[in-house]
Structures are given as structure tokens and as C-alpha cells.
C-alpha positions in Angstrom: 40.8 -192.0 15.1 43.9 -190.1 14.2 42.8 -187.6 17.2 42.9 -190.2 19.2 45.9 -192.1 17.9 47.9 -188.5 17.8 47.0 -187.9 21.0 48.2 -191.1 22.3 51.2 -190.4 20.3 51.6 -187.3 21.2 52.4 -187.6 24.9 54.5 -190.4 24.0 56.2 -188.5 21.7 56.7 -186.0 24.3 58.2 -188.4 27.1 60.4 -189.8 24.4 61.4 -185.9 23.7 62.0 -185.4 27.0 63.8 -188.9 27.3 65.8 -188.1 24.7 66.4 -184.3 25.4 68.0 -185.7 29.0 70.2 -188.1 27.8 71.8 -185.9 24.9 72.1 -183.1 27.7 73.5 -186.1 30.0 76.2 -187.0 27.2 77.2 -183.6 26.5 77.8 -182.7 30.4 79.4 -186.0 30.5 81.2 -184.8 27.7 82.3 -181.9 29.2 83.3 -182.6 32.5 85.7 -185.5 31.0 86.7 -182.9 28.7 87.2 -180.6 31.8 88.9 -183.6 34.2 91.5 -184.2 30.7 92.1 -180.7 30.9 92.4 -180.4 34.4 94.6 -183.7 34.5 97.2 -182.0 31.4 97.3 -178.3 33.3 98.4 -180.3 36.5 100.9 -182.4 34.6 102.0 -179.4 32.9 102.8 -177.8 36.7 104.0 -180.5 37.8 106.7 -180.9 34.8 107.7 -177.3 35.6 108.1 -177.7 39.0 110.2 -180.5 38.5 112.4 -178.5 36.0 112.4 -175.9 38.0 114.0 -178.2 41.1 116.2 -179.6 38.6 117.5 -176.4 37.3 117.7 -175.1 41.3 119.8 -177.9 42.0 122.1 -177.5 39.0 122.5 -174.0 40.1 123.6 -174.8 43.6 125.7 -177.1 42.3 127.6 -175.0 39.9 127.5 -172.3 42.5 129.3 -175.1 44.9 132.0 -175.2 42.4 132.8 -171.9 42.2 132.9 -171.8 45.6 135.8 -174.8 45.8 137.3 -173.3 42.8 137.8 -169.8 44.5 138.9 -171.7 47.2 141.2 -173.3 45.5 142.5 -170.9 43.5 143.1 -168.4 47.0 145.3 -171.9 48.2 147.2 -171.5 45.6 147.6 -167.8 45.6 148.7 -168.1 49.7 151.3 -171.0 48.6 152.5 -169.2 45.6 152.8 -166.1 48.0 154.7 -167.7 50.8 156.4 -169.6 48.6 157.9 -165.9 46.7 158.2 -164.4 50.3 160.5 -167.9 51.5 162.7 -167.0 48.3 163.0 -163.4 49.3 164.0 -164.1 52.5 166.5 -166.8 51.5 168.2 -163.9 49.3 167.9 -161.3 52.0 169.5 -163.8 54.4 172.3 -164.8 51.6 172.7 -161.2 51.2 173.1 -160.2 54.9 175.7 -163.7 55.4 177.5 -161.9 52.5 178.0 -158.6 54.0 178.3 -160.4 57.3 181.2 -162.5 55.3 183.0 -159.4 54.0 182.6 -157.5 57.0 184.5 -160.3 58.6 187.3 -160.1 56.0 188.0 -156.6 56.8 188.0 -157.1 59.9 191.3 -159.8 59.2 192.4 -157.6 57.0 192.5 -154.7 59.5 193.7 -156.6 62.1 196.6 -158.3 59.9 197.5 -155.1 58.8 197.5 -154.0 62.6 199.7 -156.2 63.6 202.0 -155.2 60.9 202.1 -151.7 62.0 202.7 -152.6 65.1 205.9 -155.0 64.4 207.1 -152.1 62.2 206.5 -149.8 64.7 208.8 -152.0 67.2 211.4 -152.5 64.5 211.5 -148.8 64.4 211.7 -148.6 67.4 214.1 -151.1 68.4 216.4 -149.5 65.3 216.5 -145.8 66.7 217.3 -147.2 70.3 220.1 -149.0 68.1 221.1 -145.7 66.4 220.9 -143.7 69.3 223.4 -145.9 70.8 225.6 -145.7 67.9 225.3 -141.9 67.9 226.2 -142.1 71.4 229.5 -144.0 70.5 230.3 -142.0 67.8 229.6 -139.1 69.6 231.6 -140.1 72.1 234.4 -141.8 70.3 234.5 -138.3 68.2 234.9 -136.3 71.8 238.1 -138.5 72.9 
């Protein structure tokens, strides 16, 4: 009877061999694709927290490239007002200088004409005193001749 009873058994034994051989092979694929699909889920977290890093540090960029952009702008304002502003002063002075000259220029002018006029008022008294000492020359002269 133990032929018989292990030959009973034995196919039993087999099936439950078999039964059990699946399921542990089950588990462990089950194991391994959950495995696979956590580290699947982490690799695609992982990209997408780079991604997102990456847009963050894009936008950053643009936005500290946008500020050097209004600050160069800025700055060339500044550099134009500061410019016209130095080329108004130098013209002021120019101008100043040019109503100075313009001024003195003037001045002489008085001056030489003033001085003009004096020659010619000395010039007349001359004149007017050589017609009176020709005539006197002419009385003397004829006064001596009598």
C-alpha cells in the first residue's frame, strides 16, 4: 500500500508543486513589475522635477536678462541727458563768450567814435584858429606895410 498511497501522493504532490511553483513565480513577476512601475513612477518624477527646474531657472534667466536690458537702457538715458545737458552748458558759455566780445567790440566802437568826434572838433578848432591867425597876419602884415 505505500506504492499505492505514494503514487496517489505523488501526482498530488506534483500539482501542488506545480501550484505552488506558479504562484511564487506569480509573486515574484508581480514583484517585479511593481518594482519596475515604482521605478518607472520615481525616474518620471525625477524628469519631471528637472524640467520644472529647468523652466524655472529659464525664466529666471530671461528675467535677469530683461533687467539688464532696462538697466542699459537706463543707464544710455542718462548718459544722453548727462551729454546734452554738458553740451547746453557749453553752449551757454560759448554764447556768454561771443555776447562778451560782442559787448567789447561794441565799446570800441564808442570809444572810436567818441574819440572821432574829438578829432574832428579839434580839427575845426584848428582850423577855425589858423583862419583867425591868418587874418591877424594879414593885419599885421598890413599894418606893418602902412
Amino acid at each position: 500500500m505505500d506504492v499505492k498511497l505514494v503514487l496517489v501522493l505523488l501526482p498530488l504532490v506534483a500539482v501542488l508543486a506545480v501550484f505552488v511553483g506558479y504562484m511564487s513565480h506569480k509573486l515574484s513577476v508581480t514583484r517585479s513589475l511593481g518594482d519596475a512601475e515604482t521605478r518607472a513612477k520615481r525616474i518620471v518624477g525625477d524628469a519631471q522635477r528637472v524640467v520644472e527646474q529647468a523652466r524655472v531657472d529659464a525664466e529666471s534667466k530671461l528675467r535677469e536678462a530683461e533687467s539688464r536690458v532696462r538697466t542699459a537702457d537706463l543707464e544710455a538715458k542718462e548718459m544722453a541727458l548727462k551729454m546734452r545737458g554738458e553740451l547746453e552748458q557749453e553752449t551757454r558759455t560759448r554764447q556768454k563768450e561771443i555776447q562778451d566780445v560782442e559787448r567789447r567790440v561794441l565799446q570800441q566802437e564808442e570809444q572810436l567814435a567818441r574819440r572821432l568826434d574829438q578829432l574832428d572838433r579839434r580839427e575845426s578848432e584848428l582850423q577855425t584858429r589858423d583862419r583867425a591867425l591868418g587874418e591877424r597876419d594879414k593885419v599885421v602884415s598890413a599894418s606893418e606895410a602902412r
